[in-house]
C-alpha positions in Angstrom: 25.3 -5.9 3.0 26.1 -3.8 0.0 23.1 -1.2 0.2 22.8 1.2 3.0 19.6 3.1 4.2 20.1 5.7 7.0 16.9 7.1 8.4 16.6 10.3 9.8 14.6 11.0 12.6 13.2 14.5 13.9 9.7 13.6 15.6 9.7 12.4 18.9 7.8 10.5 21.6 4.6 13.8 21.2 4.2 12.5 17.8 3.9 8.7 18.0 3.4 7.8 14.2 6.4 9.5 13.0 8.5 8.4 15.3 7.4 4.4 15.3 7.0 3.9 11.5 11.2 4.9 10.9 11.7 1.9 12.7 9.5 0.1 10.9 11.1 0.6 8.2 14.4 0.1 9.3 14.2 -3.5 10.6 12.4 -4.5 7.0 15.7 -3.0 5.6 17.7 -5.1 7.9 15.3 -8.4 7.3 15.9 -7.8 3.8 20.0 -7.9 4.2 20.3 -3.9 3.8 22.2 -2.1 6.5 20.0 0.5 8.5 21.4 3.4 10.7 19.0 5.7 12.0 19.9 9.2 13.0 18.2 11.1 15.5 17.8 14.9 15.7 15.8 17.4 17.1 12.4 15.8 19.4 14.1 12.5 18.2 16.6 12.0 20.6 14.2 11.7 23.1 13.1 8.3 21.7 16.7 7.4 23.1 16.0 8.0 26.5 15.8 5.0 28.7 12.0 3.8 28.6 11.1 6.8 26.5 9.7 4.0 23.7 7.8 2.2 26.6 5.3 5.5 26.0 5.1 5.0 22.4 2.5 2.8 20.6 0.6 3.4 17.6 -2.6 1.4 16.7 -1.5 -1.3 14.0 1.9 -1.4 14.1 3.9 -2.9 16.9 5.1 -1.0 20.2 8.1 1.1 19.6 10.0 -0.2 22.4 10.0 -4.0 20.7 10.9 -2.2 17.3 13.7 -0.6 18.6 15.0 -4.0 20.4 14.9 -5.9 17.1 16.9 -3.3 15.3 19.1 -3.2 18.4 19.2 -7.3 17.8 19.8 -6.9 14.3 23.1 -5.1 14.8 21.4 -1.5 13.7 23.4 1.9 14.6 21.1 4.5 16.4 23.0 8.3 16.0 21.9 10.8 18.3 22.5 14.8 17.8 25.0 15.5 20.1 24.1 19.4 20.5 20.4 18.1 21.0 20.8 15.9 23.4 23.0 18.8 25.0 20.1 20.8 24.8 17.7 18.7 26.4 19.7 18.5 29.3 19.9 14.5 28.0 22.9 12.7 30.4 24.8 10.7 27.4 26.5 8.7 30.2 23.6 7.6 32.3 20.1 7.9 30.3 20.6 6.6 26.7 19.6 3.0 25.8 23.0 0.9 25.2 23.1 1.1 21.0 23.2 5.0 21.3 26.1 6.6 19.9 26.0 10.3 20.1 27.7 12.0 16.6 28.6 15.6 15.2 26.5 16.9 12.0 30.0 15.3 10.3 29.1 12.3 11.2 25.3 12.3 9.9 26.7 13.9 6.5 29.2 11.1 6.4 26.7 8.0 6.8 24.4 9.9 4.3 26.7 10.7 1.5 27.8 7.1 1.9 24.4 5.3 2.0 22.2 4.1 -1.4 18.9 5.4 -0.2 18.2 8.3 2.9 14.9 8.8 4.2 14.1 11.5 6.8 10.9 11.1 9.2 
């Protein structure tokens, strides 16, 4: 895949639009052969939580839960905040759904400077 899209993130499960239509958009990029990370940060890490996306579903687009499986399927990275899941007392060993890799600020600035497009949600 030469192009790169990485999607941030900052609205969580209390804000079920902003949080599900990121992953829309993130398994069209991968359908369409671009790669797709999405970063999480702030209320988004919480959409990370084991069965957090269960709770999420927005009237015409698909559950977030089956969103988040496909760009799982599709071999998508999911970023998480490290000092935000810190702060939300978030166990990064026991509680985060298996694609969740939790990254430094370095790490979100190095996936962003490197991708074609960046979108933040």
């Amino acid at each position: 895949m030469a192009e790169k899209l990485v999607i941030m993130i900052t609205h969580g499960p209390e804000d079920p639009e902003m949080a599900t239509i990121p992953f829309v958009m993130a398994v069209a990029a991968m359908a369409s052969d671009v790669e797709a990370i999405i970063g999480l940060q702030a209320s988004g890490v919480e959409l990370a939580v084991k069965g957090a996306a269960d709770k999420v579903n927005v009237d015409s687009f698909p559950p977030l839960a089956k969103l988040m499986s496909d760009f799982s399927e599709l071999g998508g990275k999911l970023l998480l905040c490290g000092p935000c899941i810190k702060s939300r007392q978030i166990d990064a060993a026991t509680q985060l759904v298996e694609n969740a890799e939790v990254v430094a600020a370095a790490r979100f600035v190095a996936e962003i400077t490197s991708a074609t497009n960046a979108l933040v949600y």
